[in-house]
PDB file of N, CA, C and O in Angstrom:
ATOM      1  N   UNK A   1       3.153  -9.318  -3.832  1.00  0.00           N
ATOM      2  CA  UNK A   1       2.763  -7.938  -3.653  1.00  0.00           C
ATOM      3  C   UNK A   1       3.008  -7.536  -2.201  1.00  0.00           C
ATOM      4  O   UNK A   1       2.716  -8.285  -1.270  1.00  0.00           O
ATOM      5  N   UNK A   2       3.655  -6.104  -2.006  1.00  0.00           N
ATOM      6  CA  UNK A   2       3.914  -5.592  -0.566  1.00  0.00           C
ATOM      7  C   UNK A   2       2.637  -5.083  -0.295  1.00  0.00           C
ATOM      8  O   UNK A   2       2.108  -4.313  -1.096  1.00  0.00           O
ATOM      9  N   UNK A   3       2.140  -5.387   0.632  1.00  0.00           N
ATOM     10  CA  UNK A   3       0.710  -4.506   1.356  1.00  0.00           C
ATOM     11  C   UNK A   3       1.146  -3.386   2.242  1.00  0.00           C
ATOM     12  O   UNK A   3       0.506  -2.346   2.091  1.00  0.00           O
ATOM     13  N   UNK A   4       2.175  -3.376   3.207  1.00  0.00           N
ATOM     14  CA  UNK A   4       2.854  -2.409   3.859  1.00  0.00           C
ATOM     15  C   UNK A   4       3.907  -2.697   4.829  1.00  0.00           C
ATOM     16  O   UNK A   4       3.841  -3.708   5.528  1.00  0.00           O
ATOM     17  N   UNK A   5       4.761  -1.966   4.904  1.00  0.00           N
ATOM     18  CA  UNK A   5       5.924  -1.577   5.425  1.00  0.00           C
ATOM     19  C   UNK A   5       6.188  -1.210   6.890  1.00  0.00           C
ATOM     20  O   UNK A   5       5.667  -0.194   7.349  1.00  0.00           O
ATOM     21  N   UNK A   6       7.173  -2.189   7.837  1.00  0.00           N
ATOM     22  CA  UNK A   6       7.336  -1.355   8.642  1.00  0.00           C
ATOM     23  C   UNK A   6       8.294  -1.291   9.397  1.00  0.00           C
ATOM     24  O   UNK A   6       8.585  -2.369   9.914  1.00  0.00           O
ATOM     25  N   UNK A   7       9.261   0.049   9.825  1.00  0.00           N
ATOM     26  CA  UNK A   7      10.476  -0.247  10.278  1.00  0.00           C
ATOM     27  C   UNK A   7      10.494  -0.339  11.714  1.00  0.00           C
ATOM     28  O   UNK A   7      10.334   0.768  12.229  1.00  0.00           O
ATOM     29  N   UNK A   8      10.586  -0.965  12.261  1.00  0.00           N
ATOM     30  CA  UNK A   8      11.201  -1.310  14.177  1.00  0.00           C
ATOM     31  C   UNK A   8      12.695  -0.668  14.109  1.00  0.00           C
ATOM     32  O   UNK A   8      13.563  -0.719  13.237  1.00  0.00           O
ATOM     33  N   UNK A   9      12.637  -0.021  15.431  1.00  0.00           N
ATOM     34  CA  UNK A   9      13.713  -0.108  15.808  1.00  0.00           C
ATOM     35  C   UNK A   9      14.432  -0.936  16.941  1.00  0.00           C
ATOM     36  O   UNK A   9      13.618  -1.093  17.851  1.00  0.00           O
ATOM     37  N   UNK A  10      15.324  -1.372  17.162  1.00  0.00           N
ATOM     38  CA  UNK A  10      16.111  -2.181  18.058  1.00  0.00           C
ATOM     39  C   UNK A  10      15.286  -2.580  19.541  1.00  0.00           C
ATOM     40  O   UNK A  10      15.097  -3.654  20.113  1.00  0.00           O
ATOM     41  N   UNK A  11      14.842  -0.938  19.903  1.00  0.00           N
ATOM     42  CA  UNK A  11      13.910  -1.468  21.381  1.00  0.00           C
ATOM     43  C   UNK A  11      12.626  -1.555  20.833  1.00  0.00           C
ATOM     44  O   UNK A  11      11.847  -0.851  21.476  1.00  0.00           O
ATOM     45  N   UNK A  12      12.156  -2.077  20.001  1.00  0.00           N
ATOM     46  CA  UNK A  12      10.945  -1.991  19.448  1.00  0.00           C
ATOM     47  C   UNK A  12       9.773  -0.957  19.181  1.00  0.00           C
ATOM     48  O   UNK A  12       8.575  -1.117  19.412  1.00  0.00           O
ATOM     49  N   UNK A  13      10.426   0.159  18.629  1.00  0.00           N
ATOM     50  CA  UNK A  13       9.142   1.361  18.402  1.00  0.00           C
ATOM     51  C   UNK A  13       9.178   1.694  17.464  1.00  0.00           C
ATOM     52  O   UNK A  13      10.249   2.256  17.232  1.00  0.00           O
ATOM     53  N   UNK A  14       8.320   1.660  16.415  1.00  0.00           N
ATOM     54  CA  UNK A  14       7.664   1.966  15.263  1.00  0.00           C
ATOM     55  C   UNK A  14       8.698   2.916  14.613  1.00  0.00           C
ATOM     56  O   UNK A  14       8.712   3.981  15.231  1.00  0.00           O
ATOM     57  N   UNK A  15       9.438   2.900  13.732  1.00  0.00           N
ATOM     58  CA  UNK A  15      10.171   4.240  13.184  1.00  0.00           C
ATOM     59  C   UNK A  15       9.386   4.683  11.840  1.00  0.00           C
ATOM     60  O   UNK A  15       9.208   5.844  11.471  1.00  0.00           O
ATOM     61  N   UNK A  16       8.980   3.567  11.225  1.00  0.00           N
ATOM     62  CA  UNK A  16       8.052   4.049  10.285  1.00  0.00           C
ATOM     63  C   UNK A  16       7.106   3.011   9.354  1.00  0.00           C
ATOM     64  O   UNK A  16       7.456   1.887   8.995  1.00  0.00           O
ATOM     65  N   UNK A  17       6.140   3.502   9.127  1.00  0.00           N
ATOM     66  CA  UNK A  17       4.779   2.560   8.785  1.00  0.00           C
ATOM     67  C   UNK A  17       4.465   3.467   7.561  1.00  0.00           C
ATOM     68  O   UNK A  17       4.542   4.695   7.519  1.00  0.00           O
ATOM     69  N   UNK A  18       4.045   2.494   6.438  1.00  0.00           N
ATOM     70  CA  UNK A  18       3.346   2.921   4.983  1.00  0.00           C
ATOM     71  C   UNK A  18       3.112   1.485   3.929  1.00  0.00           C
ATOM     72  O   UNK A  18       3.829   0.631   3.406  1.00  0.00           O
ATOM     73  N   UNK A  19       1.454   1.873   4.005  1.00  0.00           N
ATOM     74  CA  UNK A  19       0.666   1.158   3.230  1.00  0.00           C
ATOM     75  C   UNK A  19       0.387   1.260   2.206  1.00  0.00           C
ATOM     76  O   UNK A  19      -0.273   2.258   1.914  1.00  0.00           O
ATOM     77  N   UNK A  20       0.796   0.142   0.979  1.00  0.00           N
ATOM     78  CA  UNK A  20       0.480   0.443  -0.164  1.00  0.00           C
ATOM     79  C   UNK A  20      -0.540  -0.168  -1.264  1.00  0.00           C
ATOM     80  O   UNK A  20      -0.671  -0.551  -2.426  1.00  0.00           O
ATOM     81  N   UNK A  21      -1.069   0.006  -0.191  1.00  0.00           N
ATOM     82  CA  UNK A  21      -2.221  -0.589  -1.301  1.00  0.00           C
ATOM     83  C   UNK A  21      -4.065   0.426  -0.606  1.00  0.00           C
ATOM     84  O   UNK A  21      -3.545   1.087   0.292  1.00  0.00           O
ATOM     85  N   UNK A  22      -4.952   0.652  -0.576  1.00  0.00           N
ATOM     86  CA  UNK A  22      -6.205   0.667  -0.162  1.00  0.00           C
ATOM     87  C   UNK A  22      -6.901  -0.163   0.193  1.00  0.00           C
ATOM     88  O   UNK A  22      -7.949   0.182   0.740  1.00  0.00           O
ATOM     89  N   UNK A  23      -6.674  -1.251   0.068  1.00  0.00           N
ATOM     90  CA  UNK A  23      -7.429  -2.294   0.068  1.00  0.00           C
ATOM     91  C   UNK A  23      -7.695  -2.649   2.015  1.00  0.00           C
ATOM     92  O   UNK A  23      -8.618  -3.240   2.574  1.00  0.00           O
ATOM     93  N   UNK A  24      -6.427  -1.976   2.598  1.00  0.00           N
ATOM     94  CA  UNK A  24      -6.208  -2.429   3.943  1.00  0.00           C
ATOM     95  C   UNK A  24      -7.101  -1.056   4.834  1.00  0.00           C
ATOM     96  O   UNK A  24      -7.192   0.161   4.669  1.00  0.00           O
ATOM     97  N   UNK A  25      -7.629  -2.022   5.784  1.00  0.00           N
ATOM     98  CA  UNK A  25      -8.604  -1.430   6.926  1.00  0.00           C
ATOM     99  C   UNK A  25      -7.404  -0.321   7.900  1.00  0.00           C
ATOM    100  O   UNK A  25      -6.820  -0.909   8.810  1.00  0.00           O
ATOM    101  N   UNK A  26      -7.189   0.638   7.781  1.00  0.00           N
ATOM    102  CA  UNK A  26      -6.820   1.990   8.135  1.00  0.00           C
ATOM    103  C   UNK A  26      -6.567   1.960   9.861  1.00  0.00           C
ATOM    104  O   UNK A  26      -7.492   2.201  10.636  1.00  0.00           O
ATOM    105  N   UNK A  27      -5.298   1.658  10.283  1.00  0.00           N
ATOM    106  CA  UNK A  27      -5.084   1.508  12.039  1.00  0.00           C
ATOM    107  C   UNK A  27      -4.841   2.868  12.331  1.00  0.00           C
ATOM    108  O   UNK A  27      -4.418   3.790  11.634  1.00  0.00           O
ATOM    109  N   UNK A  28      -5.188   2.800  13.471  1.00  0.00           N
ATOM    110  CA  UNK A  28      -5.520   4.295  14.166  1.00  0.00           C
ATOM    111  C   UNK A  28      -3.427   4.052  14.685  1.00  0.00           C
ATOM    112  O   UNK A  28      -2.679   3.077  14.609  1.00  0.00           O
ATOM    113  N   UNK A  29      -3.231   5.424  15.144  1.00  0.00           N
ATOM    114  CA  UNK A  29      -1.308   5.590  15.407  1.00  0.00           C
ATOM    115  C   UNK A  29      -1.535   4.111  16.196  1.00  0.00           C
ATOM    116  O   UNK A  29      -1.240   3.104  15.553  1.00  0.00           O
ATOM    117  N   UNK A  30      -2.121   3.932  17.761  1.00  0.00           N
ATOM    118  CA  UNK A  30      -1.680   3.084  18.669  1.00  0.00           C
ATOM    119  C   UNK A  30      -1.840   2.077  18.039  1.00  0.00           C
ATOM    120  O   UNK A  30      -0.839   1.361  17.996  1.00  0.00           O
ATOM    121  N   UNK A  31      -2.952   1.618  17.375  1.00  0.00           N
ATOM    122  CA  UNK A  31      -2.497  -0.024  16.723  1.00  0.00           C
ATOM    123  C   UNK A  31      -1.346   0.101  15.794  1.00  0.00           C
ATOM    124  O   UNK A  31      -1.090  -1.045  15.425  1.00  0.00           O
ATOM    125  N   UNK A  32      -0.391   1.082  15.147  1.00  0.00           N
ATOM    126  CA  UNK A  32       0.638   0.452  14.636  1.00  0.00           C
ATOM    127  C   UNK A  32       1.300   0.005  15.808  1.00  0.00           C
ATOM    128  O   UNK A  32       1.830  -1.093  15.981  1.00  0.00           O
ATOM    129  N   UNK A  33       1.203   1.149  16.757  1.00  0.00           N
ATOM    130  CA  UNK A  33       2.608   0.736  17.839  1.00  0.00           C
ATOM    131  C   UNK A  33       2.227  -0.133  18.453  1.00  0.00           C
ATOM    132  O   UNK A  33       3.016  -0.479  19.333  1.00  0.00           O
ATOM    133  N   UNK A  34       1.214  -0.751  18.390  1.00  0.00           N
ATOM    134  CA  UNK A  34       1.126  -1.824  19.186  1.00  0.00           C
ATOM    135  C   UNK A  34       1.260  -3.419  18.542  1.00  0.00           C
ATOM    136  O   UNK A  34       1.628  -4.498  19.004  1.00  0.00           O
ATOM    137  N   UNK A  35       0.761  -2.953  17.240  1.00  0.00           N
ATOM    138  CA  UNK A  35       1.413  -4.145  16.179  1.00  0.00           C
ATOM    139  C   UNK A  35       2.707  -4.406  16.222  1.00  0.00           C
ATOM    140  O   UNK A  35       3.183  -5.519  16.444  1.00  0.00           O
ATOM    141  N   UNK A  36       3.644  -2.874  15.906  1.00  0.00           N
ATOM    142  CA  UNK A  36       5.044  -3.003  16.073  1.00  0.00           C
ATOM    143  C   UNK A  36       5.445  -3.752  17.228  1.00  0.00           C
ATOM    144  O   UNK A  36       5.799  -4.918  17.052  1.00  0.00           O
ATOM    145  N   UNK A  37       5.446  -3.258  18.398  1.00  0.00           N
ATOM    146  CA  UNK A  37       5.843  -4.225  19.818  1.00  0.00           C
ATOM    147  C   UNK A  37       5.255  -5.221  19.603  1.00  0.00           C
ATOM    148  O   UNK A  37       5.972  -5.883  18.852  1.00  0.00           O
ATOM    149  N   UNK A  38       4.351  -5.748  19.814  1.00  0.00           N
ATOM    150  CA  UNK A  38       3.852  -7.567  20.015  1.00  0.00           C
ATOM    151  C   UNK A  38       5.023  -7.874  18.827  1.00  0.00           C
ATOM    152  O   UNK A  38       6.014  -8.491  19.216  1.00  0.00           O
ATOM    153  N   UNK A  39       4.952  -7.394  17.100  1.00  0.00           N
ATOM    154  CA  UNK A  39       6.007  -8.524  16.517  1.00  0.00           C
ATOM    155  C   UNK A  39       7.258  -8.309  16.726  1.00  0.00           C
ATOM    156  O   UNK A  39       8.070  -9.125  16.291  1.00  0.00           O
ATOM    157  N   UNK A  40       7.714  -7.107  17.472  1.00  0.00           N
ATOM    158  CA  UNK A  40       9.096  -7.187  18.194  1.00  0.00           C
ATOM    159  C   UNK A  40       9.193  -7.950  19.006  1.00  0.00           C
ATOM    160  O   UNK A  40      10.258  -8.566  18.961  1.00  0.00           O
ATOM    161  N   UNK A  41       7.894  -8.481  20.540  1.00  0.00           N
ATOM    162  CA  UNK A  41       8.387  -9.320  21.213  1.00  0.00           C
ATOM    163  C   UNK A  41       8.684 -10.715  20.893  1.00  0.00           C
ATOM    164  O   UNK A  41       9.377 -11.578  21.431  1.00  0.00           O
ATOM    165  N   UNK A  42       8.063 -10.678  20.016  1.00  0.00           N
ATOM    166  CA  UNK A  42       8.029 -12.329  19.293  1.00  0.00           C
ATOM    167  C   UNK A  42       9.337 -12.792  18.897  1.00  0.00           C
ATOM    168  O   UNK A  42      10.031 -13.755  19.224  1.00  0.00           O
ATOM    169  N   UNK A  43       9.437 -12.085  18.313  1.00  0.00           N
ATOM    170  CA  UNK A  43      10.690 -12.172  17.313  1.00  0.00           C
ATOM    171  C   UNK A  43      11.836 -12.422  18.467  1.00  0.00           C
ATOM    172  O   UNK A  43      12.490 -13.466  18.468  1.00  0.00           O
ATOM    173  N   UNK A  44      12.049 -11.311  19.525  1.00  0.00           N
ATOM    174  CA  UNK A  44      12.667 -11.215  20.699  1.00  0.00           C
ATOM    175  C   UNK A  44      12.961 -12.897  20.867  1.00  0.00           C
ATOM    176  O   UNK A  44      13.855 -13.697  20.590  1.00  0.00           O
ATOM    177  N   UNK A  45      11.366 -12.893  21.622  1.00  0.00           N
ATOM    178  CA  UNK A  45      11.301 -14.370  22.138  1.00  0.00           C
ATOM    179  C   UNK A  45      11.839 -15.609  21.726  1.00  0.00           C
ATOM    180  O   UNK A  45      12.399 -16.353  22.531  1.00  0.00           O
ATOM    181  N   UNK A  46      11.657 -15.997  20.029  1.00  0.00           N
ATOM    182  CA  UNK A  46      12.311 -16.984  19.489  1.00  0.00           C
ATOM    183  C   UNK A  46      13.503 -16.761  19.130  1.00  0.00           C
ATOM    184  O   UNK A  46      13.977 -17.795  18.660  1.00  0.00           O
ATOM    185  N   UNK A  47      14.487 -15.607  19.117  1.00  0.00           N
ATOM    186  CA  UNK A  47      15.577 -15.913  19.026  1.00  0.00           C
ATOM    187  C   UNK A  47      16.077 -16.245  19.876  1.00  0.00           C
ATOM    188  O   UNK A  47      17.228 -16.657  19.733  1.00  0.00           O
ATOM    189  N   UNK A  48      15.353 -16.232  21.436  1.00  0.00           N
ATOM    190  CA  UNK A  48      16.254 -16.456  22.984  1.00  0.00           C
ATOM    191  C   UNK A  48      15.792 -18.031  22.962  1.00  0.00           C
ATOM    192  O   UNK A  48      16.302 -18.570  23.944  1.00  0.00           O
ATOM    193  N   UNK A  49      15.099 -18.861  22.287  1.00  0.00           N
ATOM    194  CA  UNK A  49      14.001 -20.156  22.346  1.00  0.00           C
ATOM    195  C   UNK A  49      14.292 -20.915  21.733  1.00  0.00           C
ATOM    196  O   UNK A  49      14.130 -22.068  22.133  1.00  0.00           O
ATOM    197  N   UNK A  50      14.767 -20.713  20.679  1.00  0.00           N
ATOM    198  CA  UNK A  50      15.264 -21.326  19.369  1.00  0.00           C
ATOM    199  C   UNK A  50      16.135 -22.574  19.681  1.00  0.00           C
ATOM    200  O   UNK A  50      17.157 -22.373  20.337  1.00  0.00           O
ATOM    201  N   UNK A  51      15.839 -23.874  19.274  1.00  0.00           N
ATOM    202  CA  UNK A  51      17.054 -24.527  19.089  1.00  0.00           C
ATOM    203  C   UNK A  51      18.376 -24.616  18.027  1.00  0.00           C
ATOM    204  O   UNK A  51      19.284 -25.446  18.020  1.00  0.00           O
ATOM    205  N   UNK A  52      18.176 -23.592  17.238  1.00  0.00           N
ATOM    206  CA  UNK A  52      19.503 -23.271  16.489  1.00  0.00           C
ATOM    207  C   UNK A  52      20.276 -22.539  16.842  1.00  0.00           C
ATOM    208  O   UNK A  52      19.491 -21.605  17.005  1.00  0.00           O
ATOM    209  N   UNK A  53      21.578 -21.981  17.226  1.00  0.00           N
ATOM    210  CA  UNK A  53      22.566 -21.673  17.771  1.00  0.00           C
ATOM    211  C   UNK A  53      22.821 -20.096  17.100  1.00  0.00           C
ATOM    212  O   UNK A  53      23.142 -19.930  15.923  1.00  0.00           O
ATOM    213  N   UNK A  54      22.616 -18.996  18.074  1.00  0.00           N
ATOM    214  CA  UNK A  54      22.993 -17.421  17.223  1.00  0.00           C
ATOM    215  C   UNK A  54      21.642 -17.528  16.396  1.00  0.00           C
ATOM    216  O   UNK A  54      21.647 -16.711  15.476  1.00  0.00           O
ATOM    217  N   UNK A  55      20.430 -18.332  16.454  1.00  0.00           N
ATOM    218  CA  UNK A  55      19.538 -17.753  15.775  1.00  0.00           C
ATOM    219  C   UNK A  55      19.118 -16.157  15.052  1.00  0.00           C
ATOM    220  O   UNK A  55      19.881 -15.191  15.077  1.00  0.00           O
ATOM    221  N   UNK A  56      18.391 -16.158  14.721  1.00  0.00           N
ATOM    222  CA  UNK A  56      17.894 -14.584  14.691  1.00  0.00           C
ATOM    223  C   UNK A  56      16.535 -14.300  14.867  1.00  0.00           C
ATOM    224  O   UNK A  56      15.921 -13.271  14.584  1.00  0.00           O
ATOM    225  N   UNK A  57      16.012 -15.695  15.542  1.00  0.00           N
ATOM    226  CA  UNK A  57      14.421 -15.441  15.599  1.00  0.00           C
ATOM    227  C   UNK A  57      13.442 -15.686  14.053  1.00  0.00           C
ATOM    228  O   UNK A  57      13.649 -16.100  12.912  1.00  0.00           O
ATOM    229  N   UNK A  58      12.563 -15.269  14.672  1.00  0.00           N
ATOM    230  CA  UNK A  58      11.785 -15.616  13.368  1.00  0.00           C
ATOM    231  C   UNK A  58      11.802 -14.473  12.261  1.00  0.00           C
ATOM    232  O   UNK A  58      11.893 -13.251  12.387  1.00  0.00           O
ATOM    233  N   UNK A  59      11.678 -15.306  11.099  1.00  0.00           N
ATOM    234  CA  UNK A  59      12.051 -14.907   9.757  1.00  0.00           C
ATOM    235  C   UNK A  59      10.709 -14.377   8.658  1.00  0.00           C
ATOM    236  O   UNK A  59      10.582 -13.419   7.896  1.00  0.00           O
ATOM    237  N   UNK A  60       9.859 -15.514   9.028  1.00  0.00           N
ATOM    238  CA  UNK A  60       8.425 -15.183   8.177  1.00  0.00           C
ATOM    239  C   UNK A  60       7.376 -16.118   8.995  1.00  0.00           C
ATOM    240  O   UNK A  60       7.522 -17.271   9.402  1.00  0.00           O
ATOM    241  N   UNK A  61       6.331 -15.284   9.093  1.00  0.00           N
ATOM    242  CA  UNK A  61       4.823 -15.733   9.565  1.00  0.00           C
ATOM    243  C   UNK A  61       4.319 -15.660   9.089  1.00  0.00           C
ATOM    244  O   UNK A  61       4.051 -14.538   8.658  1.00  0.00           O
ATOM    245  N   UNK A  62       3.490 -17.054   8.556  1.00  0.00           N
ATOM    246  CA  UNK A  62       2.346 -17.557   7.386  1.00  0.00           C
ATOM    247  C   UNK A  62       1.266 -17.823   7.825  1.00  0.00           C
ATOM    248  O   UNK A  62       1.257 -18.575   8.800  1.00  0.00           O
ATOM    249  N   UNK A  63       0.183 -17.411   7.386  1.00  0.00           N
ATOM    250  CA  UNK A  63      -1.357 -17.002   7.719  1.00  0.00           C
ATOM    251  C   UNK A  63      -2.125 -17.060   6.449  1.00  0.00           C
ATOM    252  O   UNK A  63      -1.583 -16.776   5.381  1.00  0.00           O
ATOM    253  N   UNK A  64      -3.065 -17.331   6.511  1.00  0.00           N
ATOM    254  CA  UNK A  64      -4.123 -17.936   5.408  1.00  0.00           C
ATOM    255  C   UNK A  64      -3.846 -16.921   4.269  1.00  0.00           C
ATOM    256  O   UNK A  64      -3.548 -17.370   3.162  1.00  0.00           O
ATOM    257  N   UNK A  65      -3.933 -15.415   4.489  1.00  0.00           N
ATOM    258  CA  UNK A  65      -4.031 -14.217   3.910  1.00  0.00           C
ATOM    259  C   UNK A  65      -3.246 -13.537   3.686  1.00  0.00           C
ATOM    260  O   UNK A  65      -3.304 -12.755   2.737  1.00  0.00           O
ATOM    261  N   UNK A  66      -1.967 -13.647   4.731  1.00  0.00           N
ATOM    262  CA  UNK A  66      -0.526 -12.511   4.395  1.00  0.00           C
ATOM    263  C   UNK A  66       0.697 -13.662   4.895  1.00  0.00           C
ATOM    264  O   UNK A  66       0.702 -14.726   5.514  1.00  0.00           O
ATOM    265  N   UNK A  67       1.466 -12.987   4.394  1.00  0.00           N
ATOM    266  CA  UNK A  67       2.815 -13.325   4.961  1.00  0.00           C
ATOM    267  C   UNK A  67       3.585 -12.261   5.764  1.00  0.00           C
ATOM    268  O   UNK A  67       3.312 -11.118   5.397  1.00  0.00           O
ATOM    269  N   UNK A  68       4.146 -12.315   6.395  1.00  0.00           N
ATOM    270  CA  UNK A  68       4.779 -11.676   7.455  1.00  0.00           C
ATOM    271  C   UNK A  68       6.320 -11.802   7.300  1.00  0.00           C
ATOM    272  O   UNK A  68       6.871 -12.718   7.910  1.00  0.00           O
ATOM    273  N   UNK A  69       6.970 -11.065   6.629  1.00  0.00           N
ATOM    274  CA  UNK A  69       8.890 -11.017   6.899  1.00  0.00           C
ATOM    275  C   UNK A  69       9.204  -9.902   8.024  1.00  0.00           C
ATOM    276  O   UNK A  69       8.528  -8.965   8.448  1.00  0.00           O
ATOM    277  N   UNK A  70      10.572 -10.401   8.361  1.00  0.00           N
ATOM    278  CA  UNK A  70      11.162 -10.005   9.044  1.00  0.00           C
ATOM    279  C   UNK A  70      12.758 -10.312   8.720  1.00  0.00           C
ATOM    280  O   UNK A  70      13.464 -11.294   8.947  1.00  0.00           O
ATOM    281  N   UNK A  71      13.118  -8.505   7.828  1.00  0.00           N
ATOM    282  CA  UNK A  71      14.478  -8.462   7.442  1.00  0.00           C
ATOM    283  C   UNK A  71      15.403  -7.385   8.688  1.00  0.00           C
ATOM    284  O   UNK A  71      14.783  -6.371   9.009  1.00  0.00           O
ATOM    285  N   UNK A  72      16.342  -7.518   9.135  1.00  0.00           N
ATOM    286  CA  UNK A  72      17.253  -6.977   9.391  1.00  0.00           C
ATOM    287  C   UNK A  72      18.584  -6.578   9.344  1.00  0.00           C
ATOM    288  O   UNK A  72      19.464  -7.408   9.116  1.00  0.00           O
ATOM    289  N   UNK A  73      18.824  -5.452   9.525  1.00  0.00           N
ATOM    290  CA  UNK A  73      20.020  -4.675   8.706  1.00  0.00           C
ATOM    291  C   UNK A  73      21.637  -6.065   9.091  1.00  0.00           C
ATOM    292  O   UNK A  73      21.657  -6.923   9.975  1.00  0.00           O
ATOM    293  N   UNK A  74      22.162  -5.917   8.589  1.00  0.00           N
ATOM    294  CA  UNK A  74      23.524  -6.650   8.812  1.00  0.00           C
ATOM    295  C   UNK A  74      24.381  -6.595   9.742  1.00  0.00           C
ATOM    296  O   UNK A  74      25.331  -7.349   9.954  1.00  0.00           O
ATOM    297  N   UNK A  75      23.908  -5.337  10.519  1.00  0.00           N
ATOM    298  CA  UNK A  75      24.511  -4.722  11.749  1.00  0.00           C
ATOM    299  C   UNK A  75      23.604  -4.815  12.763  1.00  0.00           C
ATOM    300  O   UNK A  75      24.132  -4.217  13.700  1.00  0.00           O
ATOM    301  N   UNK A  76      22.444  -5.260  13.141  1.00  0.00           N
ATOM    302  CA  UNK A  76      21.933  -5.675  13.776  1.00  0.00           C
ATOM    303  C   UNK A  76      20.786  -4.563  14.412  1.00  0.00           C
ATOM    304  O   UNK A  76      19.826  -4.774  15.152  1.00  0.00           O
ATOM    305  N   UNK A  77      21.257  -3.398  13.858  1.00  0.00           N
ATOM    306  CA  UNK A  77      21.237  -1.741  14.654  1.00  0.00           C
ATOM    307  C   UNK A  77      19.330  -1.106  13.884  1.00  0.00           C
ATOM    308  O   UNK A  77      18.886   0.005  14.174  1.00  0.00           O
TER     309      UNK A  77
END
């Protein structure tokens, strides 16, 4: 099940956020954007960290309660 959605853009700012379910505790605007950046820097970070070669950083973050993906377009853009 998707709980919610969210698109980054390249320098990391929120292009768009939507939750689908109720079940989730309601972030005021700045905690998306601030959710958005921290998992942009991350992501940033392990692809520059990585010991695999042209990485792409991290892919999915697993936590007791959610999972976390991270898809990007084919163009990188």
């Amino acid at each position: 099940m998707i709980f919610s959605l969210y698109i980054i853009n390249k320098a990391g700012g929120l292009v768009y956020q939507k939750d689908f379910t109720n079940n989730l505790e309601k972030l005021s605007s700045n905690e998306y954007l601030v959710l958005a950046g921290t998992f942009h820097g991350v992501h940033a970070i392990t692809s520059k960290i990585s010991p695999v070669h042209n990485s792409s950083g991290i892919e999915v973050l697993e936590a007791d309660n959610f999972k976390l993906y991270c898809f990007q377009t084919l163009t990188g853009k």
